[in-house]
C-alpha angles and dihedrals in degrees: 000000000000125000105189098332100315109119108225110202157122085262104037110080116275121297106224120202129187109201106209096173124160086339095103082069090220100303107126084195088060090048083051087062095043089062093047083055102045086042095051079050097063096243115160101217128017115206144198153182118249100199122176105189096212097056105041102031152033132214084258099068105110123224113260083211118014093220110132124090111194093042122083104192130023084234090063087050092057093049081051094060090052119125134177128261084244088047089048100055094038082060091046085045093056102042084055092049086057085051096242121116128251122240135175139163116228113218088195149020096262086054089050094055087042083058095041100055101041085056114265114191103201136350138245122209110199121215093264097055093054082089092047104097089175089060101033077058107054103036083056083057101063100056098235129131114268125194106197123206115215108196092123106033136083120239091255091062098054094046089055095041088057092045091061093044101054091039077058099059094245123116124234153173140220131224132196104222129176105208084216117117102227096011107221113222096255089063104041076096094195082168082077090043090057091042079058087047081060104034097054104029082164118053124041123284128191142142141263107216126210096164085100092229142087102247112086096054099044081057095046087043087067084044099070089267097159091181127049119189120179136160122250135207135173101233135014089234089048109133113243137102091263110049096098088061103038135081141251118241085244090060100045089056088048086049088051097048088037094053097049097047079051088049094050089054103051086047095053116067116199121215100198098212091047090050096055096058076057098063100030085137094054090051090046093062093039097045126073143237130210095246129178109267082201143044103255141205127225122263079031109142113227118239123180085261093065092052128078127179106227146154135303113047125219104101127064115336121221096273086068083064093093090043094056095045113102092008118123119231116240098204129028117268130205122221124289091017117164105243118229125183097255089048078085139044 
């Protein structure tokens, strides 16, 4: 899969996505600092959700998480996050100029067409609107890449869903995801990230993380994860629904520098023997030599007493011991001399 130019595989170097979300709280001045912040930890793409509250929900939506105290509805807090097309594509303006690139996910068909005409370069569908046919539809429509998250759909679902993606002439990937905020390691469940692995040996799969930490990516990573999303959030103490499973800006460096190292390893396949002709120097220093524990005359014969076993190697190695024993030196040694064979007769 490519979104504008950048290769997104098991094979290309790890995609990174903050997910900023709703965590701006409707401030487009704060959006404008989380990109600061994704960009200063080396991500790859910051993303975000476009909501327009008339077109996706009614007052009678009830709150995942009752958390906000000057809305009264969570329909009035998605009103709240709303921002305009201009402001939208001064927001995408900036993340490219940042050289990142933009990402939201629409919750509805008008903020499909927003996204679509200020340029959007790929969607993301986030987990909810697996289950959303109108908007799967459309967002196929338009050609564009899609990277579906799978927190809330069985596998049978997504298989079909791809299926019907790829029949369709549009690329697409897949993310593990684990609808759990934070996600508790008993339920990060990498064991359905590998069965994606198996399922779609041909298209990218990676995972959306909600475990607040960097420990399940950097492990998928070594495990072939081509794609990496997880939430950000300025402090560990910010206000918002998602803070408990997001990360500091401390710990997503940490994830992109972790996921890479992950990604080099698994690229770089070590043959041992070849290796340690790599590192003879090292062996050398680490290994030992049978060496004289006195200082010795010439015509003396050796006896296990004479001979010590110490750092570095290069001369003999241990299995010479028995050859040395009983042989007489033909030239004076000091301690601590490396034996050779023609030290003796």
């Amino acid at each position: 899969m490519i979104i504008n130019g950048t290769v997104i595989g098991e094979n290309n170097s790890p995609f990174v996505i903050a997910e900023v979300g709703q965590a701006h709280d409707g401030s487009l001045g704060n959006a404008f600092a989380f990109v600061d912040v994704a960009s200063a930890c080396g991500v790859n793409a910051v993303k975000f959700q476009t909501h327009i509250a008339s077109e996706e929900s009614t007052v009678h939506e009830p709150w995942r998480i009752p958390f906000s105290r000057q809305d009264s509805s969570r329909y009035d807090y998605w009103k709240r996050m709303e921002f305009s097309s201009s402001q939208w594509l001064e927001l995408k303006e900036y993340v490219e100029k940042k050289g990142l690139i933009f990402l939201s996910s629409p919750f509805s068909l008008k903020a499909c067409d927003l996204l679509l005409d200020i340029g959007v370069e790929a969607w993301k569908v986030a987990s909810g609107e697996m289950h959303n046919p109108q908007l799967i539809n459309y967002l196929v429509g338009t050609n564009k890449p899609m990277i579906l998250s799978t927190g809330l759909s069985p596998k049978s679902q997504v298989r079909q869903i791809v299926a019907d993606v790829v029949t369709k002439g549009t690329s697409c990937a897949v993310l593990h995801c684990t609808t759990m905020y934070p996600t508790p390691p008993e339920s990060v469940g990498l064991n359905v990230f590998e069965s994606f692995c198996n399922l779609f040996d041909d298209i990218p799969v990676g995972i959306s993380d909600h475990s607040g930490t960097i420990y399940p990516s950097v492990i998928s990573a070594y495990q072939g994860a081509s794609i990496f999303e997880v939430h950000l959030t300025l402090h560990e103490k910010m206000f918002g629904p998602d803070v408990s499973s997001s990360l500091t800006p401390e710990k997503l460096t940490d994830l992109v520098t972790g996921v890479n190292f992950a990604w080099r390893m698994r690229q770089s396949k070590v043959d041992k023997d070849s290796q340690l002709g790599d590192v003879v120097k090292e062996k050398t220093i680490f290994s030992r030599s049978i060496v004289a524990n006195y200082s010795l005359k010439r015509g003396h014969k050796l006896s296990a007493a004479d001979l010590g076993y110490k750092k570095p190697g290069g001369g003999l190695d241990y299995s010479e011991w028995d050859y040395l024993l009983g042989k007489k030196l033909v030239k004076d040694v000091s301690v601590d001399h490396i034996l050779e064979r023609s030290d003796v007769e």
